[in-house]
Short mmCIF file of the C-alpha atoms (twelve columns), coordinates in Angstrom:
data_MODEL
# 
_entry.id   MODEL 
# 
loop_
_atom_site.group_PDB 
_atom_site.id 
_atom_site.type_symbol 
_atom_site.label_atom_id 
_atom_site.label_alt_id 
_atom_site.label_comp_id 
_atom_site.label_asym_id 
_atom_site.label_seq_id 
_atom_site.Cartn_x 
_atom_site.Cartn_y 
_atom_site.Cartn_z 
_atom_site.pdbx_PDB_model_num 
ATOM 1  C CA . UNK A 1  -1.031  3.106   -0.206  1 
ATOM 2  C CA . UNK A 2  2.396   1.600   -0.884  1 
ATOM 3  C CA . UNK A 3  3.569   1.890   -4.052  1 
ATOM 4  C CA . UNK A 4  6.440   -0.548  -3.318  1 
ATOM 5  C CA . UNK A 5  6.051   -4.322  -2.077  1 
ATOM 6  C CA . UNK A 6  9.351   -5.251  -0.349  1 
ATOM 7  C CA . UNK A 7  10.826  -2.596  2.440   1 
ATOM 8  C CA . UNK A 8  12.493  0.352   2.088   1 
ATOM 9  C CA . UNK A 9  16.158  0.542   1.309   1 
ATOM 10 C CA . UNK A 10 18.135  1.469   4.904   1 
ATOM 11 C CA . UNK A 11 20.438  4.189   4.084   1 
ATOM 12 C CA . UNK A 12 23.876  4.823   4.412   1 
ATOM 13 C CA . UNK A 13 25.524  6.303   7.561   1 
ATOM 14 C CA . UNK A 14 27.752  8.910   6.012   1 
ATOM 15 C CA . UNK A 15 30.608  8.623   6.296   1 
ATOM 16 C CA . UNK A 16 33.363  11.541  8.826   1 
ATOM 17 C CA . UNK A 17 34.060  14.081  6.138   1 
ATOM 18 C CA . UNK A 18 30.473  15.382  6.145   1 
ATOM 19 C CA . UNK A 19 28.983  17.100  9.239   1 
ATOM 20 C CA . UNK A 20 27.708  14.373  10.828  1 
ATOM 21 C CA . UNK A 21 24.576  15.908  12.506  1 
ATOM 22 C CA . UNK A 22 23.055  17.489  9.348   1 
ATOM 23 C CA . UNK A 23 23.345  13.777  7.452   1 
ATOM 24 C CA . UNK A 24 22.122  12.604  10.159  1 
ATOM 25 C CA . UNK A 25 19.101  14.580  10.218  1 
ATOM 26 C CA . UNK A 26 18.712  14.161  6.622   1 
ATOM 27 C CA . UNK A 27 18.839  10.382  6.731   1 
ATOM 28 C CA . UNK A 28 16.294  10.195  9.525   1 
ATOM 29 C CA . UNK A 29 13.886  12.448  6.905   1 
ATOM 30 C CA . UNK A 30 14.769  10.247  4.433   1 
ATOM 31 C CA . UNK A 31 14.232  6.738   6.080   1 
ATOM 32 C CA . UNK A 32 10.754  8.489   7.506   1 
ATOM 33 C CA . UNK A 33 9.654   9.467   4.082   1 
ATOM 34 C CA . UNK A 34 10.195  5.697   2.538   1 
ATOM 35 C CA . UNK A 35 8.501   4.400   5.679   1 
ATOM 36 C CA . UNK A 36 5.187   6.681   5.045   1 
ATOM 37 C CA . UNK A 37 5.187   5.355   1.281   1 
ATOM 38 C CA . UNK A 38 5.173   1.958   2.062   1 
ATOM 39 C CA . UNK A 39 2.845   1.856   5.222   1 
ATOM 40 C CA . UNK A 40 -0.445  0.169   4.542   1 
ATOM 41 C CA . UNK A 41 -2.737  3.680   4.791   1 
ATOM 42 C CA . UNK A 42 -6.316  4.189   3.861   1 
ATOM 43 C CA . UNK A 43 -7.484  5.944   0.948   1 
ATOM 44 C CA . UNK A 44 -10.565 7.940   0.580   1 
ATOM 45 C CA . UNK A 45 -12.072 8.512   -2.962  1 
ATOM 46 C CA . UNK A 46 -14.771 11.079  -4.074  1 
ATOM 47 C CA . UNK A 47 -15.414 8.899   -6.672  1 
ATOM 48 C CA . UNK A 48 -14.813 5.546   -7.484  1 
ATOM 49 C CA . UNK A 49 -16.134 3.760   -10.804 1 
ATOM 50 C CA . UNK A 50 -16.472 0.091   -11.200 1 
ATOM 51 C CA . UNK A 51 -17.339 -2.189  -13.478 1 
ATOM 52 C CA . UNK A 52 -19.334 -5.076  -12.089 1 
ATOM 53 C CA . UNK A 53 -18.777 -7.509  -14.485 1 
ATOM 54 C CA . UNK A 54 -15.073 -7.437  -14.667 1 
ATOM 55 C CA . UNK A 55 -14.869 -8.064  -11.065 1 
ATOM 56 C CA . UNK A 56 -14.412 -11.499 -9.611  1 
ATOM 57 C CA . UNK A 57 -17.219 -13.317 -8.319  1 
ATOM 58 C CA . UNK A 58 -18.047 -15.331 -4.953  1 
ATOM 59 C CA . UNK A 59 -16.587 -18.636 -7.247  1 
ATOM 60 C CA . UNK A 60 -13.454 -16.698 -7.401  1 
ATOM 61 C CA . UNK A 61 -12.873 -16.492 -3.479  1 
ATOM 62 C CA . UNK A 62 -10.565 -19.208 -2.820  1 
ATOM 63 C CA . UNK A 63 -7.909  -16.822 -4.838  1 
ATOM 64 C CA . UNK A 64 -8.771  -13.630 -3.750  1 
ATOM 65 C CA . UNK A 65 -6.543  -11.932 -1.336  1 
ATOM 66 C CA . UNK A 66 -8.089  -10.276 2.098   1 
ATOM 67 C CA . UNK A 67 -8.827  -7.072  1.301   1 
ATOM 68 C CA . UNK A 68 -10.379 -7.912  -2.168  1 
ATOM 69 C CA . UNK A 69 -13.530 -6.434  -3.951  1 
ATOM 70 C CA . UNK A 70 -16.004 -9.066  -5.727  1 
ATOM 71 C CA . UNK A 71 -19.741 -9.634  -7.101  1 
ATOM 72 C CA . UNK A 72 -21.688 -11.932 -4.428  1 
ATOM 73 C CA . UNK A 73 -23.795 -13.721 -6.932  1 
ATOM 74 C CA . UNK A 74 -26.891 -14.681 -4.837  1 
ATOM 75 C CA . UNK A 75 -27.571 -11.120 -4.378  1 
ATOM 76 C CA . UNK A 76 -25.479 -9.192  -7.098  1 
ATOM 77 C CA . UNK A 77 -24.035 -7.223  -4.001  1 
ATOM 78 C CA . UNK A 78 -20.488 -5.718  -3.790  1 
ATOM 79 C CA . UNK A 79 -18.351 -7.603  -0.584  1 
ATOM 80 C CA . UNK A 80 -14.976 -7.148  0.705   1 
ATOM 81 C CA . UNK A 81 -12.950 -10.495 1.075   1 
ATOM 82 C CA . UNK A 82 -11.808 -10.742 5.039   1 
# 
């Protein structure tokens, strides 16, 4: 799950004075850990509650992005917009 939209920030080289293999090393973590936040990544609940009738219906499609919950109408089920 990201919790950012845009990209991760690219991080500085550092610069001589420092010992360049351990900022190295510690940038690489870095840049890693930003990219794991930010990846698209599954999520699995125990429990999940919803409220059917605050969730958008089949008439709401057109503006639903892919990957949306909402109420099919015709048969009051729960569908994933794709």
């Amino acid at each position: 799950m990201s919790l950012f939209n845009d990209s991760p920030p690219r991080l500085p080289v550092p610069p001589p004075e420092y010992d360049s293999a351990y900022m190295s090393q510690m940038l690489n973590v870095l840049n890693l850990f930003f990219q794991r936040i930010s990846a698209i990544q599954p999520i699995r609940i125990a429990q999940l509650n919803i409220n059917i009738d605050t969730l958008p219906t089949d008439a709401d499609l057109a503006d639903l992005r892919v990957g949306d919950v909402y109420r099919d109408t015709a048969d009051n089920s729960l569908k994933i917009k794709v």
